[in-house]
N, C-alpha and C positions, 0 to 999 in steps of 0.2 A: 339460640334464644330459648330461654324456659317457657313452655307452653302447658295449658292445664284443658282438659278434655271436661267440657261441661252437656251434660245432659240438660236441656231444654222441653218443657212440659207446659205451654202455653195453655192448655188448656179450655174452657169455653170463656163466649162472653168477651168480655174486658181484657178479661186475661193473654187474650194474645194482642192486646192494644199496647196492654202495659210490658206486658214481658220485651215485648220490639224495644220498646222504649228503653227497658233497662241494658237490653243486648249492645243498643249502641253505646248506649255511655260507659258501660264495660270495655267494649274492645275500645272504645279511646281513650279510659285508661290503665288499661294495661298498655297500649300503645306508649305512653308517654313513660309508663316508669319503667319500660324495659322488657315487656314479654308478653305472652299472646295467648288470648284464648281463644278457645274453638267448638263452636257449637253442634250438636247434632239434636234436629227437632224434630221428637216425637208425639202422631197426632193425638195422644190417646187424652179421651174425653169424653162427655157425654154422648156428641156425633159419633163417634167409633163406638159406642154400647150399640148406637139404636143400628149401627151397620156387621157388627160382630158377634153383640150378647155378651161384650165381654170390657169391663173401663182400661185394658191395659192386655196384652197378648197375658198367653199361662209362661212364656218365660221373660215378660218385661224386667220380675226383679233380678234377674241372672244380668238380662239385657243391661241393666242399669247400673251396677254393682262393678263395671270395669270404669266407671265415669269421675272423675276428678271430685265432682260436687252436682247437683241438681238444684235449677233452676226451674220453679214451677211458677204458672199465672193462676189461675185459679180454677176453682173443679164445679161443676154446677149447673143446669139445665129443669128446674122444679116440674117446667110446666109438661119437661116428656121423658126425665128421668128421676124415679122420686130422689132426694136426698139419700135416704137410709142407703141406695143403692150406689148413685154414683162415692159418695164419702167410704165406705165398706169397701169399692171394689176397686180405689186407687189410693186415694191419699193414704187410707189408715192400712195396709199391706205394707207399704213403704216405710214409715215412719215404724213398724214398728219389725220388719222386715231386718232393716240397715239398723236396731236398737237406738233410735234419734231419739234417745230418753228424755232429752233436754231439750224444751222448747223453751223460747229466746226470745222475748221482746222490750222493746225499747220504749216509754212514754216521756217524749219529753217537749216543749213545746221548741219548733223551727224558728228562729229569726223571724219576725213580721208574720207569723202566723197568731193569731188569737183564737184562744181556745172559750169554753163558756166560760171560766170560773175568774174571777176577782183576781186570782195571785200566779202569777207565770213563772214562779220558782220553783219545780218540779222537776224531776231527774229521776224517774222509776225505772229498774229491771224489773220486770217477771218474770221467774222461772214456773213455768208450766210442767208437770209430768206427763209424758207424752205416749207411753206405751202399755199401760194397765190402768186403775183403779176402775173411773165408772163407764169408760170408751172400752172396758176390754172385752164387750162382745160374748159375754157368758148370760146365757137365760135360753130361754125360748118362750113359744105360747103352744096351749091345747084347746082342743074344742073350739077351733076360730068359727067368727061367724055365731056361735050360740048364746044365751041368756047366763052359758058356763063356762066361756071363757073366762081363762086366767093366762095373763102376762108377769111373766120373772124378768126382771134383770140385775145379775151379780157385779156388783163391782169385788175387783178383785187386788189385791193390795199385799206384796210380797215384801218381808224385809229386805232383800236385797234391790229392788226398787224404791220403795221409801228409803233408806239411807244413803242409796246412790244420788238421787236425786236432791236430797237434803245436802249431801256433803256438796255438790256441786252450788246449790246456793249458797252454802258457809263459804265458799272459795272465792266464788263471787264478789260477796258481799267484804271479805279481807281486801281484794284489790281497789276494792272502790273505797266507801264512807265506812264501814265497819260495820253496819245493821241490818240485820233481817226480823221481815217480818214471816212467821211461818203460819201458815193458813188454814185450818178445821174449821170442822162443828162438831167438836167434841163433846159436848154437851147434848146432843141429840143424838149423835151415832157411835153409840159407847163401843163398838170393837173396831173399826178400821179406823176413826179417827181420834181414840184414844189410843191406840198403835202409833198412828204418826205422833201425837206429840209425846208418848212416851221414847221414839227413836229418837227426834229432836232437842228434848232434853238428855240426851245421853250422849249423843252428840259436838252437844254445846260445849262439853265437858274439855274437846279437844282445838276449840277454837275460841280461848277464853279474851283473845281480840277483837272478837265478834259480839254487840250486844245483841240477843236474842230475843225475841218478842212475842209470844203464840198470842192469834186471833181468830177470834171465831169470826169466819166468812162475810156474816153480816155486817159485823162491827167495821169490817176490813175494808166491805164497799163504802159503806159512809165514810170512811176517813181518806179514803181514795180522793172525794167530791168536796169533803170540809175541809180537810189539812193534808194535802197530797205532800207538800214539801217534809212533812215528817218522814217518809216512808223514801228506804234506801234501794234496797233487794224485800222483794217480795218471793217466796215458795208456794205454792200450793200443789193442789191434785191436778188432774186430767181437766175434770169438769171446773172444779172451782175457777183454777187457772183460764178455763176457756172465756167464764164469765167476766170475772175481772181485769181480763185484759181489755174486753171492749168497754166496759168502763172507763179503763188506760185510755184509747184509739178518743173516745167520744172527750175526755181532757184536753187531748194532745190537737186537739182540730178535725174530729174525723177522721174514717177507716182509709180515706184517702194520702194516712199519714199510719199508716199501721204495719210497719214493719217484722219480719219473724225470721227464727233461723231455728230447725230442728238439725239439733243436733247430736252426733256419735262422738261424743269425750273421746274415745281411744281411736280414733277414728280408722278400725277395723273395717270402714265402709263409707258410703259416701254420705256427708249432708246433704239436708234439702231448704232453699230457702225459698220465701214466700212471701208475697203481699197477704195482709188477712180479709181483703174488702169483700172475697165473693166475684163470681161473675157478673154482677150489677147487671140481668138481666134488659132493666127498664133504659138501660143509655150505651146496650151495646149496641157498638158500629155506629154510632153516633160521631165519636174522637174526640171526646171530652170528658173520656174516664183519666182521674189523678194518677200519673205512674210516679207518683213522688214514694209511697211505699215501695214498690215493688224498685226502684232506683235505692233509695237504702237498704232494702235486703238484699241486692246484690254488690252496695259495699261491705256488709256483715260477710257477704262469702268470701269478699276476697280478705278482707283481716280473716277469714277462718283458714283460708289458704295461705297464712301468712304476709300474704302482700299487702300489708302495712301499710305503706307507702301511697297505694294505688288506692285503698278502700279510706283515707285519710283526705285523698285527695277526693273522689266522690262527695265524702259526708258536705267537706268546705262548699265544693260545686250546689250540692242541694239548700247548702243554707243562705248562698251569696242570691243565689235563686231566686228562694222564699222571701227573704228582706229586700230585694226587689219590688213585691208584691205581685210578682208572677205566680201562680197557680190556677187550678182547674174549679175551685170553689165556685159554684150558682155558675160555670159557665162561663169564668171570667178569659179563661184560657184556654185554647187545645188542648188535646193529649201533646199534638206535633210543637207545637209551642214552647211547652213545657221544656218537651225534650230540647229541644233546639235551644233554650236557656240553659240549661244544667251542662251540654257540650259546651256552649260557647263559654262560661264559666270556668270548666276544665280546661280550655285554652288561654 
């Protein structure tokens, strides 16, 4: 029997509520379409900073890198590990460690979910860039603490980045409806994002199947919220993309429906997929954090593992679910509920 070796990163919070959650509905199915996965759970998290100084051992990414695919809950702890610290010393190592240039998410609305907005014909990818521009960690500060300090920070923006990342949404966008939109503020940031849409338009040139669209950022939110159904494939940067997905999450019903998959296109290395909601410090250990995200990012791994079949068979589970009107929304449902719906579903 074919078996795939998955790395497990539960992480703080929620995140090990939900990750449980998605672990079962995984091995049952894989279970039914023929083959088996196998988890190995490592604690690293904010608890393991405040016990070693450290979010992840010095040879976690070696550790990791023999793993089929990674499985993460979420990363997170404000009140005793700042952000800048725990995000710096696990998530963004990884991601950009294994080159998961392409981050992956989905907005669209579930079967009997209702989102805010008037029109529920919406069907967005976002391709996010996931390994430079304004997360890539170049600046510093001097004179901290004084009337003279100064803080730098470089976003940094390679052509072989931006065009990898572009091509991978032109690819996108052919399999699906034909359309991308690609995302600046070119108009304010005359060299790294008249960079990108000079790559994009150059680009365009080889995918004359593809209608192409450059937007500036702001424009790109508003129509996100006014006319999401015009919009096919989205592109953006690091940051932008960060922005506008929860835009995405906040259409689609909530981060409780916010699916991601960073991914290595050559896949030289493992992906990592992820719910994007946060530890939701305020309702952990409660059992009534949404593992409906973190349940669709782990059918996105297994369509990235190929099992087709099995991540087809999740998506249906999560929607027969939803139109049910089982969910975790105000509390309506468990976590265990939840889950317990989505298995019985797949049965």
């Amino acid at each position: 029997m074919k078996s795939y070796s998955i790395a497990l990163i539960p992480g703080d919070g929620i995140g090990r509520d939900v990750t449980a959650a998605a672990w079962t509905v995984l091995e049952m199915a894989a279970r039914h379409s023929g083959f088996a996965v196998t988890g190995t759970e490592f604690p690293w998290s904010c608890r393991f900073f405040k016990e070693t100084g450290r979010m992840m051992p010095e040879d976690g990414i070696e550790t990791l890198r023999g793993f089929d695919a990674i499985l993460l809950g979420a990363v997170g702890w404000p009140a005793e590990v700042p952000d800048s610290v725990s995000l710096h010393g696990l998530l963004l190592p990884i991601r950009k460690a294994f080159v998961q240039y392409a981050n992956i998410r989905p907005h669209r609305l579930l079967p009997g979910v209702r989102g805010p907005l008037r029109t529920e014909s919406f069907d967005i990818l976002c391709i996010r860039e996931n390994t430079e521009g304004e997360y890539s960690g170049a600046g510093g500060r001097v004179h901290q603490g004084t009337l003279d300090e100064v803080a730098v920070e470089t976003s940094i923006f390679t052509r072989a980045g931006v065009e990898r990342i572009l091509r991978f949404g032109f690819e996108q966008a052919r399999a699906r409806r034909g359309r991308l939109a690609s995302v600046t503020k070119s108009n304010a940031q005359k060299h790294s994002m008249v960079f990108w849409d000079e790559i994009t338009h150059k680009l365009a040139a080889d995918y004359p199947d593809v209608a192409v669209t450059s937007y500036h950022v702001d424009a790109l939110a508003a129509r996100m919220i006014m006319a999401p159904e015009s919009l096919d494939v989205v592109v953006a940067s690091n940051l932008f993309g960060d922005i506008l997905t929860d835009i995405g999450a906040a259409i689609q019903g909530g981060l409780g429906y916010a699916a991601s998959a960073n991914i290595n296109p050559d896949r030289s290395a493992p992906s990592m997929f992820e719910p994007v909601h946060g530890s939701a410090p305020d309702i952990a250990h409660l059992g009534i954090a949404n593992p409906i995200a973190a349940i669709w990012s782990g059918a996105m791994m297994l369509d990235h593992l190929g099992e087709k079949d099995a991540a087809g068979r999740v998506t249906k589970a999560l929607e027969a679910t939803t139109a049910r009107g089982i969910r975790t929304i105000a509390g309506k449902d468990s976590t265990d509920a939840v889950t317990a719906a989505v298995v019985a579903a797949l049965n």
